[in-house]
N, C-alpha and C positions, 0 to 999 in steps of 0.2 A: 292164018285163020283157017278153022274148019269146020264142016256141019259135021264129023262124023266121031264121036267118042273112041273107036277103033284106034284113028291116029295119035290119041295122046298115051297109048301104052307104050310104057318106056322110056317120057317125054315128061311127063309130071310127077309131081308124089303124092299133091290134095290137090282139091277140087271144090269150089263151094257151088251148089247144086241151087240155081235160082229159079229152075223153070216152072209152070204153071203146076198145081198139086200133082194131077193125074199122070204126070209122067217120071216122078219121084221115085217111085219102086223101079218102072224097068231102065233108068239111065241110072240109076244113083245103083242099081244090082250089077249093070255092067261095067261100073267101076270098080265097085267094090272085087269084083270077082278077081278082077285083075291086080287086085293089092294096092290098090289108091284110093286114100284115105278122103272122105265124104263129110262136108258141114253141111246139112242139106238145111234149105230153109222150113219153115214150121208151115204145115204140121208135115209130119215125117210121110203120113200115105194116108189116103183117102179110107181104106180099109187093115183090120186088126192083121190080118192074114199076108196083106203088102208090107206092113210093118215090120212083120215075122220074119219074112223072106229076107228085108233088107238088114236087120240082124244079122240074121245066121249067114250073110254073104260074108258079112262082117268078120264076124269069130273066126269061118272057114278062112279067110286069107288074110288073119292076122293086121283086119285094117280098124282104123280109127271110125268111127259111125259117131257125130252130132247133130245134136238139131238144132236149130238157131232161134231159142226161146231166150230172148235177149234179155229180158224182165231178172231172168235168175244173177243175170251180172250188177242191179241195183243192190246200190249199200241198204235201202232201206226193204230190200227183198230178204237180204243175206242178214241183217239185224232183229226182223220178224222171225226166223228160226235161232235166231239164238234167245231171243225172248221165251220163246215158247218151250226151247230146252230146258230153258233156266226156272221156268214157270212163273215167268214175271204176273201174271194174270191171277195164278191160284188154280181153278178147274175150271176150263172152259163150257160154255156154256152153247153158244150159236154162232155164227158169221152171216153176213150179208155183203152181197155185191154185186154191184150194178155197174152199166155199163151202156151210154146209149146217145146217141144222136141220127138226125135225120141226113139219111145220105153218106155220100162217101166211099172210098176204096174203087173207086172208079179203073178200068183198064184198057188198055187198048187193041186186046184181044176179046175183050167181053167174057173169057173163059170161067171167071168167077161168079155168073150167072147160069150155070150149068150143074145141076149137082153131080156129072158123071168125071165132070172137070175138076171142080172144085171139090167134091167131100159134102161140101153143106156153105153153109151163107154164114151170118152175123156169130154165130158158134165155132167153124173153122178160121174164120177172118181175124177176129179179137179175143172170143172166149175160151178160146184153145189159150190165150199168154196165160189167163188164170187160171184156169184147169189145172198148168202145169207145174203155177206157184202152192196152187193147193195142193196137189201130191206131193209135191216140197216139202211142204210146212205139217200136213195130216197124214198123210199117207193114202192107202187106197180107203174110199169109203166102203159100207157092209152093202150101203143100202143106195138105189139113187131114180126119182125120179124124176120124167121130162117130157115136156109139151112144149109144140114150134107150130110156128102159120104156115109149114111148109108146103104142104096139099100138093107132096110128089116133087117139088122142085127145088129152090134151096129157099131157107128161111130167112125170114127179115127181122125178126120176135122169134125168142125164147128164152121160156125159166127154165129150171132144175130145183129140184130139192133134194139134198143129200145127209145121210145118216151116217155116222162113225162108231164102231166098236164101243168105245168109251164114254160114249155118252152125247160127244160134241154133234149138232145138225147147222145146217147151213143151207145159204138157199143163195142161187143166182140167176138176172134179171139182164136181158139185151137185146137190144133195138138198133134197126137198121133206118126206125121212121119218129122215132121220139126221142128227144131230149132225156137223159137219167141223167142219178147226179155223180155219175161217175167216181164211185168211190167201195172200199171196202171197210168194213168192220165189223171185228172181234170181239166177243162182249167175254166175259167171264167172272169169276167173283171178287177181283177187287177192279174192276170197271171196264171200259173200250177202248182198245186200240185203235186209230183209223191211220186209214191210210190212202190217202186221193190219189187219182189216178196218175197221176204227175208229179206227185209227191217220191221223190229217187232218193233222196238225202237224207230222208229221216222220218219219223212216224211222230204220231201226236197220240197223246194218252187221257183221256177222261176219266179223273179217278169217283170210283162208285157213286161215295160219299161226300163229293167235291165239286158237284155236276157243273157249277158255276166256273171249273177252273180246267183248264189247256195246259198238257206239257207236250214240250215237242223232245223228242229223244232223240241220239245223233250217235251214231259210232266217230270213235277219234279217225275223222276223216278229211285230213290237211288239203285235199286238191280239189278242187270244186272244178268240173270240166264246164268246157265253154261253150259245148251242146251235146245232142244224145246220141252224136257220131261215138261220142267215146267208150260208149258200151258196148257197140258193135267191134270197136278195137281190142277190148275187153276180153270178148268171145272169140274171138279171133288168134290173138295171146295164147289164151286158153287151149283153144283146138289144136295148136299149133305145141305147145307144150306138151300135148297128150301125146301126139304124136313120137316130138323128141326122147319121150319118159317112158312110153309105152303101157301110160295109168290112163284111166278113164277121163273123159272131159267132162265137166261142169256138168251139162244135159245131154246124156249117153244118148243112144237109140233106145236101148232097153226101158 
């Protein structure tokens, strides 16, 4: 055992990076520097400019950089961007997604009540996992607005409202003190996709003109796991492959 990152140069090859947000850039920089490859957990850094940094530690020494947005290893994550390639929808239209109950994420350092610690509140905690499925599935938006209860400290409540080049707007809604009904959906011209928050296996379809009627879609996926350990193994696999292959993981730094 050690407190001191120095002693594993030369000792390791990865490193999965668990500690409180705010210390992500300078220990996940002082591995990197040294050629040891970083899964760091989400979100990558409190600030655009720490992110930056931990990047380009990255590039400069030839090491592996992920971040641990486990959402993008769900089948029914990876089957929403093929839908959307394929155009199953037609021309999207809007998204909605919500995200919310009272309480929760509790720690024993209290660090995630700090925004100099944390980043920010119920936005870095949860609404970072969508965020990063929506840059996934849209890409970057043109346009984005945002209002939070934060009054200087971190938030408990906040929307956003987001615009897209092509047309598609979207909006999201999270609570750190209210009940939501924890779901997303995609509307577009031949109906809604949704997708509950829990929902890993497969998506449900509301077609336009058939509002009375529910499909639920499934990619051919023969192994149903027997909890949500197995996406962390997933990412895991992944990061570890990137390394061996020398190709990008699943959710790069960048």
């Amino acid at each position: 055992a050690t407190t001191s990152t120095a002693d594993l140069k030369g000792r390791v090859d990865a490193v999965l990076l668990l500690l409180p947000n705010y210390l992500h850039q300078p220990v996940g920089c002082e591995f990197l520097q040294n050629g040891i490859h970083v899964l760091c957990e989400k979100p990558l850094a409190g600030e655009t400019r720490e992110a930056q940094m931990m990047c380009e530690a990255a590039e400069a020494a030839g090491a592996i950089l992920a971040v641990g947005y486990v959402s993008r290893f769900y089948p029914s994550v990876q089957l929403m961007k093929r839908l959307l390639e394929e155009r199953f929808l037609g021309h999207l239209d809007h998204f909605e997604y919500e995200y919310g109950g009272p309480g929760g994420g509790e720690t024993i350092s209290s660090y995630n009540l700090y925004r100099d610690q944390a980043g920010g509140g119920v936005l870095t905690a949860n609404g970072s996992h969508f965020l990063d499925r929506m840059l996934f599935w849209f890409g970057r938006p043109s346009s984005v607005e945002y209002s939070d209860d934060s009054h200087g400290g971190i938030e408990a409540n906040c929307s956003a409202g987001f615009t897209f080049e092509d047309g598609l707007t979207g909006t999201i809604s999270l609570s750190k003190t209210q009940a939501l009904r924890n779901r997303f959906r995609l509307y577009g011209e031949r109906g809604c996709i949704e997708m509950e928050e829990k929902q890993k296996l497969s998506l449900t379809f509301l077609p336009r003109h058939q509002p009375d009627l529910k499909h639920e879609i499934s990619a051919n996926y023969s192994y149903k796991p027997a909890s949500d350990w197995h996406y962390f193994q997933l990412q895991i696999e992944d990061f570890v492959h990137a390394i061996k292959s020398g190709t990008k993981p699943r959710d790069s730094g960048r």
